[in-house]
C-alpha positions as CSV (number, residue, x, y, z in Angstrom):
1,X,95.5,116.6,118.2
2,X,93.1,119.5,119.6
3,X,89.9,120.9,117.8
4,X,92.2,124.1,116.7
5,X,94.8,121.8,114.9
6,X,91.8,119.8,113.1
7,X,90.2,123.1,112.0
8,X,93.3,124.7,110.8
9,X,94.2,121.3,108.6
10,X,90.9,121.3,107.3
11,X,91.1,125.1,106.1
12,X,94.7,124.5,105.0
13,X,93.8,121.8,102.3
14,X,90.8,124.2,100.9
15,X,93.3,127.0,101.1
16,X,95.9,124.4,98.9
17,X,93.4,123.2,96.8
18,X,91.9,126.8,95.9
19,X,95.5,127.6,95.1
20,X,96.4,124.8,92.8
21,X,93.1,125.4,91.4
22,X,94.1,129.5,90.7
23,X,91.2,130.8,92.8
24,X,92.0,133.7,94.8
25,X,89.6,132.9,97.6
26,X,93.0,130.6,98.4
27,X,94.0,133.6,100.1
28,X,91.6,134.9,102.5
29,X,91.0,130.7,103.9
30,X,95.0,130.8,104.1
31,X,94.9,133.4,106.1
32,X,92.9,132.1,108.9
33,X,94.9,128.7,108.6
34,X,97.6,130.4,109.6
35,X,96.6,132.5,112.4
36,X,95.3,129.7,113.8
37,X,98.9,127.6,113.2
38,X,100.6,130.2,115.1
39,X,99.0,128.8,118.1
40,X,99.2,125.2,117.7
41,X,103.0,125.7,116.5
42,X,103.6,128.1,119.9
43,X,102.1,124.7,122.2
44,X,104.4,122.3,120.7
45,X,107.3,124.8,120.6
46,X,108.1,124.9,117.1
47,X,108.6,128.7,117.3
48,X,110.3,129.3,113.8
49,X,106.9,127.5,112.7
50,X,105.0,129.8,114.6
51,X,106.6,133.2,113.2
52,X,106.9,131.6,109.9
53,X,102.8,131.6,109.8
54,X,102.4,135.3,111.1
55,X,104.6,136.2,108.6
56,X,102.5,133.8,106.2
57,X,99.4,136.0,107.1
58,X,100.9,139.1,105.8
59,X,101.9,137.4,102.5
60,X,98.4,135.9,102.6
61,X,97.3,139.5,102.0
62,X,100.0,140.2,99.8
63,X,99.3,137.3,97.1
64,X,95.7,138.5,97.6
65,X,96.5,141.7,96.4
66,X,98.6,140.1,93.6
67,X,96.0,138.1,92.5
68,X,93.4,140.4,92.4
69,X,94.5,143.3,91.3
70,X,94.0,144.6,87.4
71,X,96.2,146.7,85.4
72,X,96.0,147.7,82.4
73,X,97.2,144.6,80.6
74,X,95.6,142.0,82.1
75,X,92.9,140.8,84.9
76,X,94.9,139.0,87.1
77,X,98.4,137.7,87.7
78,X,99.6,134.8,85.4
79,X,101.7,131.8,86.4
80,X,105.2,133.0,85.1
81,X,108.6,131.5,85.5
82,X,111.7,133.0,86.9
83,X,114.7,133.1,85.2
84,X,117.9,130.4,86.7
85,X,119.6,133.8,88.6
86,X,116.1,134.7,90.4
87,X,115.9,131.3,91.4
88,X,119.5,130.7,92.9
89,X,119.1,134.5,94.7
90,X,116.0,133.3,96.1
91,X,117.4,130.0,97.5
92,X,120.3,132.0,98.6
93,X,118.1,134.3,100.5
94,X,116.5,131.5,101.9
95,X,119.2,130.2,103.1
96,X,120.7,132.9,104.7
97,X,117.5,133.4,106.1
98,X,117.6,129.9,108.4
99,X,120.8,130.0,109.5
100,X,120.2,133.6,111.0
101,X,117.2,132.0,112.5
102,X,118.4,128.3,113.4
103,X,121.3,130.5,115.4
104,X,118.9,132.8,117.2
105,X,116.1,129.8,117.8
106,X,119.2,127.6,118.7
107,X,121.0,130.2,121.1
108,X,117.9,132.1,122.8
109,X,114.7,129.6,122.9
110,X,114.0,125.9,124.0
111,X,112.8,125.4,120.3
112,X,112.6,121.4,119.6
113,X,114.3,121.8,116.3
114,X,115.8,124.6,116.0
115,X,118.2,124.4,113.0
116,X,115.3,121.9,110.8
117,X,112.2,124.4,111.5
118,X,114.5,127.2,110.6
119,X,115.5,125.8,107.4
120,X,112.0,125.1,106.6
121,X,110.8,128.6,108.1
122,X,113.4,130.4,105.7
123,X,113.0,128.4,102.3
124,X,108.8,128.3,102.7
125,X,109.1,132.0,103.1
126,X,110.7,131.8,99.2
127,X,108.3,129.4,97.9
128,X,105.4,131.2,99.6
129,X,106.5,134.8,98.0
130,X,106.9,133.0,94.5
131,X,103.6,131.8,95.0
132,X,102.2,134.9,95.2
133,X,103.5,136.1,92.3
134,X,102.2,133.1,90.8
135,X,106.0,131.6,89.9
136,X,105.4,128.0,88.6
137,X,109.1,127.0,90.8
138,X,106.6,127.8,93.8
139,X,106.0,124.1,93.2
140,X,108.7,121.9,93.1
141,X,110.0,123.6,96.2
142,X,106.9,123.1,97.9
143,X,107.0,119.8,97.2
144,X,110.5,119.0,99.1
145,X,109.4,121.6,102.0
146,X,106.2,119.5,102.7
147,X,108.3,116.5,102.5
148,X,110.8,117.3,105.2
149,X,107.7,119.3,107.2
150,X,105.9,115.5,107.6
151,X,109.2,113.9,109.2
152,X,109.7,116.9,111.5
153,X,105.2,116.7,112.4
154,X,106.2,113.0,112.8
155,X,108.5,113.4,114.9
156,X,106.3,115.8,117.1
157,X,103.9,112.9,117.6
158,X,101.2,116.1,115.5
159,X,100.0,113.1,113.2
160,X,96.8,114.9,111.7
161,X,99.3,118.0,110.6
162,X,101.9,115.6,109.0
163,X,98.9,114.2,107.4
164,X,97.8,117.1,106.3
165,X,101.5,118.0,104.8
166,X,101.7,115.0,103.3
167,X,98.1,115.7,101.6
168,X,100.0,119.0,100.6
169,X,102.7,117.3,99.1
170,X,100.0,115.7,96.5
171,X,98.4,119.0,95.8
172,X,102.0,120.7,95.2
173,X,102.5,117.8,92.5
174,X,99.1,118.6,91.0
175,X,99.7,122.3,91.3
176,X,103.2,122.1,89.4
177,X,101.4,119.9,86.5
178,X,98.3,122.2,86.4
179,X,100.7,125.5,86.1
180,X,102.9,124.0,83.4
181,X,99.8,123.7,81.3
182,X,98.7,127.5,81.6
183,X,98.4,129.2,78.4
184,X,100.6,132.0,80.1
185,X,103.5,130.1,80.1
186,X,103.3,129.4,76.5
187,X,104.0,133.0,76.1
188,X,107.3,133.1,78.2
């Protein structure tokens, strides 16, 4: 564990937290937590990991924006479901996704687990662009991500990051019960 892992975990359960909680400041913390992941994921050659969070910094700006940002109907983005199609598309992308990237990772880099940190690299990608449309099946599918993501830390001997997964895990389960109870969805 190094100074830079600690301080990212640390930011990365505020960053949870805050977005369970449906504070936008979720964002701007989330985005330093993963700038700083890219770096500790690059050391211990989990390189899917390691583009998965500098593509997590620009949807860090991205559910920012979708939090923030009035129209004319509302203040801010509601939690909202998506319908049984959306979801299977968005699996289905996510899938796709890894196994373009457990081949590459697998064929052109010394990644440690190539095809397992793809898979999780493409479906977080899906749950992290329905979170920032505020899509209560962010959730659930964070929940089985973080999951797998604490064998695979395990595994790495990165004990204070498969801690903190596992502390994510919780927060998913809280986020999922908090969301179900927003007024919003009573309206869908």
């Amino acid at each position: 564990m190094s100074g830079l892992e600690l301080f990212a975990a640390v930011l990365g359960v505020i960053a949870v937290w805050l977005t369970a909680k449906q504070n936008p400041w979720c964002w701007p913390i989330g985005l330093v937590m993963v700038l700083l992941y890219t770096w500790v994921f690059y050391d211990v050659k989990l390189y899917s990991d390691m583009l998965l969070q500098l593509v997590y910094a620009v949807l860090q700006l991205y559910g920012w924006w979708q939090w923030t940002r009035p129209d004319s109907v509302r203040e801010a983005r509601e939690v909202s479901l998506l319908t049984p199609q959306a979801v299977a598309f968005g699996l289905g992308i996510g899938l796709l996704g890894s196994l373009g990237l457990g081949a590459a990772m697998a064929t052109w880099t010394d990644a440690a687990h190539p095809w397992l940190d793809a898979a999780l690299t493409g479906f977080s990608l899906v749950a992290q662009l329905w979170m920032a449309q505020k899509r209560l099946q962010c959730w659930p599918l964070w929940i089985v991500l973080d999951v797998i993501f604490v064998g695979l830390f395990l595994s790495k001997a990165m004990y204070l990051t498969a801690a903190l997964y596992a502390l994510f895990t919780l927060i998913a389960v809280q986020g999922w019960r908090d969301w179900r109870r927003d007024p919003a969805l009573a309206y869908t």
